[in-house]
C-alpha positions as CSV (number, residue, x, y, z in Angstrom):
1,X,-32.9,4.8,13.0
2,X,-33.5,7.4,15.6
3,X,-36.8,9.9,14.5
4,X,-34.9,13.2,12.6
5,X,-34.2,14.1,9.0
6,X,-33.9,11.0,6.7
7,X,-30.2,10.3,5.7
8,X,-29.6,11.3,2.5
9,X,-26.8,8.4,2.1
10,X,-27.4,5.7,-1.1
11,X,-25.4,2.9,-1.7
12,X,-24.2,4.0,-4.5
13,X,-22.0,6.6,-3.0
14,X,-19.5,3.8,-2.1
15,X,-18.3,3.5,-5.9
16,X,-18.7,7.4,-6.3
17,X,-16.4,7.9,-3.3
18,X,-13.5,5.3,-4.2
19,X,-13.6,6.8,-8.0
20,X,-13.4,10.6,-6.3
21,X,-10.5,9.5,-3.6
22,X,-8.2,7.8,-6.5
23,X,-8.5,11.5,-7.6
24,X,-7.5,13.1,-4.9
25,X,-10.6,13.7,-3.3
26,X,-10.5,14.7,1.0
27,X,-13.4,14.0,3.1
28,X,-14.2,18.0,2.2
29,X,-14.4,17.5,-1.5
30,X,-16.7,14.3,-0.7
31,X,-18.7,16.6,1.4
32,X,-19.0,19.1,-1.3
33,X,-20.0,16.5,-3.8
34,X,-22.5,14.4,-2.0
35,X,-23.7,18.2,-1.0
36,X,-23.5,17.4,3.1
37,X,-21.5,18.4,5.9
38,X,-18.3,16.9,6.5
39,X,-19.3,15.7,10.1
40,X,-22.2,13.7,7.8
41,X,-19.0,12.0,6.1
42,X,-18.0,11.4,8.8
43,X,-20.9,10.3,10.3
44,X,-21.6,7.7,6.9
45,X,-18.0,6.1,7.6
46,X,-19.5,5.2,10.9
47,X,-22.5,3.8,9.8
48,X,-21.8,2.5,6.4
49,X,-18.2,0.5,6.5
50,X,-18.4,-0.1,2.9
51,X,-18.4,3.8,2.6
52,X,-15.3,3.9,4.7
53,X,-13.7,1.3,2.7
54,X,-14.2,2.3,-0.2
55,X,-12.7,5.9,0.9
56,X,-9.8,4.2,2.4
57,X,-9.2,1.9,-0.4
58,X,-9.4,4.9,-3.1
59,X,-7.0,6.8,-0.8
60,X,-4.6,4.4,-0.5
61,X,-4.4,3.4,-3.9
62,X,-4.1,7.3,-5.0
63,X,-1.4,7.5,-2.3
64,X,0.7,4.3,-3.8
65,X,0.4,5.4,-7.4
66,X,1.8,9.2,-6.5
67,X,4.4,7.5,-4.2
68,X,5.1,5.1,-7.3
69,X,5.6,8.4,-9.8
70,X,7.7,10.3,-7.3
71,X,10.3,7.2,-7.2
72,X,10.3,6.9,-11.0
73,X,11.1,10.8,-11.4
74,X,13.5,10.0,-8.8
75,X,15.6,7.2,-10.4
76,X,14.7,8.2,-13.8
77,X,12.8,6.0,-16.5
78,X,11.5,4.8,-20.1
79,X,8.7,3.7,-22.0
80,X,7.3,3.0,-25.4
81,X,6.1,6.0,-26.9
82,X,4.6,7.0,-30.3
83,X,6.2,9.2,-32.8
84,X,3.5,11.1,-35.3
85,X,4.5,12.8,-38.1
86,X,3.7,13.9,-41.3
87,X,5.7,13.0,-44.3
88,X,4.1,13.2,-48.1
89,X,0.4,14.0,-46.7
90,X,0.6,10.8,-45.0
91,X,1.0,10.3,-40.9
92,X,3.7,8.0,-40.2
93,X,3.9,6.3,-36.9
94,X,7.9,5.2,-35.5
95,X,7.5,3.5,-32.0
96,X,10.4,5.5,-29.8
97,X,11.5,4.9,-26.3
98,X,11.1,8.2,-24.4
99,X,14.0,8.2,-21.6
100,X,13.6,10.6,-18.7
101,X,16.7,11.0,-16.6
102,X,16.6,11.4,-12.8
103,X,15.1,13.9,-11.0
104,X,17.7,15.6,-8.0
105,X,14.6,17.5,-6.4
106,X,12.4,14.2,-6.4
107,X,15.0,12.1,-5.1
108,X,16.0,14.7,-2.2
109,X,12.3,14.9,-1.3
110,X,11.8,10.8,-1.2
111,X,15.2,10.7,0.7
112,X,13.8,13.5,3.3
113,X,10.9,11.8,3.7
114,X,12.4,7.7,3.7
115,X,15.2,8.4,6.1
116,X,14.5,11.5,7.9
117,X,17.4,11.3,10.3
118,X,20.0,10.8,7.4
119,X,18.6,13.4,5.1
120,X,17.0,16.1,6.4
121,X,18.5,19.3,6.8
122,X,20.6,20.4,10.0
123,X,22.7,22.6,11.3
124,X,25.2,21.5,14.3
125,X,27.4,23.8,15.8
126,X,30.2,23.4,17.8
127,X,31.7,26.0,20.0
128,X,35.3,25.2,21.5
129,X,37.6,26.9,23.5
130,X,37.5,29.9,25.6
131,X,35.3,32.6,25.6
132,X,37.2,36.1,27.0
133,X,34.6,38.3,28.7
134,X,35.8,42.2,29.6
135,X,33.5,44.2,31.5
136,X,33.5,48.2,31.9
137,X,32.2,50.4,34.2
138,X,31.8,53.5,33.2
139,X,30.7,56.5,35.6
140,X,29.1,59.7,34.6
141,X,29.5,62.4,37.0
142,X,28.0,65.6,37.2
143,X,28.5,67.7,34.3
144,X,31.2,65.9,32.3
C-alpha cells in the first residue's frame, strides 16, 4: 500500500453495505455511513471486490423485489391475512384473504417502461393538403 493515510476500510463493511443497499442505500448514503467520501467508495469497490459485490448484489436484489411489487400492484393480488378483533373481552383471530385489485397507474408505468415504443406517450401529426398563402403590401406615404 502506497505511504499516506491508513484506509479506514474493515471487512466487515461488506455485510454492512449489502444490508444498506437492499434498503435503498446509493453509493452517497454508503459514504455517509461509513463517514468517507464517495470517491473512497469508490475507491473500496476497486480494491475490495467483495465490497463491490456485495453492493451490487444488495442492489440488485432491492431492484428485483421493487420490480416484483410494481407487477403485483400492477395485475392485482391476494394473501392470507389476519383478522383481530375483540368479541366478549376476548381477541378472536379469523384468517381472511385480503384481495387487492389492479393498479391502472402501476400497470401504465411497467408498460412505459417494458415496451417503450408501444406505450409511451406521442403525439403524431399529420398535415395534408394545401396550404393558401396571401401576402400584402402595404405602403405608407407621407402624411396619411
Amino acid at each position: 500500500m502506497p505511504a499516506g493515510q491508513p484506509t479506514k476500510y474493515k471487512p466487515e463493511y461488506v455485510e454492512q453495505a449489502f444490508k444498506l443497499c437492499l434498503l435503498g442505500a446509493t453509493d452517497n448514503d454508503l459514504a455517509k455511513f461509513f463517514d468517507v467520501d464517495v470517491s473512497t467508495i469508490s475507491n473500496w469497490k476497486s480494491s475490495h471486490s467483495e465490497f463491490l459485490e456485495a453492493i451490487k448484489s444488495g442492489k440488485d436484489e432491492a431492484d428485483a423485489n421493487v420490480a416484483k411489487s410494481l407487477y403485483q400492484r400492477a395485475l392485482g393480488y391476494s394473501h392470507p391475512d389476519l383478522d383481530l378483533r375483540v368479541a366478549n373481552g376476548e381477541i378472536v383471530e379469523t384468517p381472511i384473504i385480503k384481495h387487492y385489485p389492479p393498479e391502472t397507474t402501476a400497470a401504465i408505468f411497467w408498460l412505459k417502461n417494458r415496451q417503450r415504443e408501444k406505450w409511451r406517450d406521442k403525439v403524431e401529426q399529420e398535415l395534408s393538403g394545401d396550404v393558401g398563402l396571401t401576402v400584402q403590401i402595404v405602403r405608407l406615404g407621407d402624411g396619411e
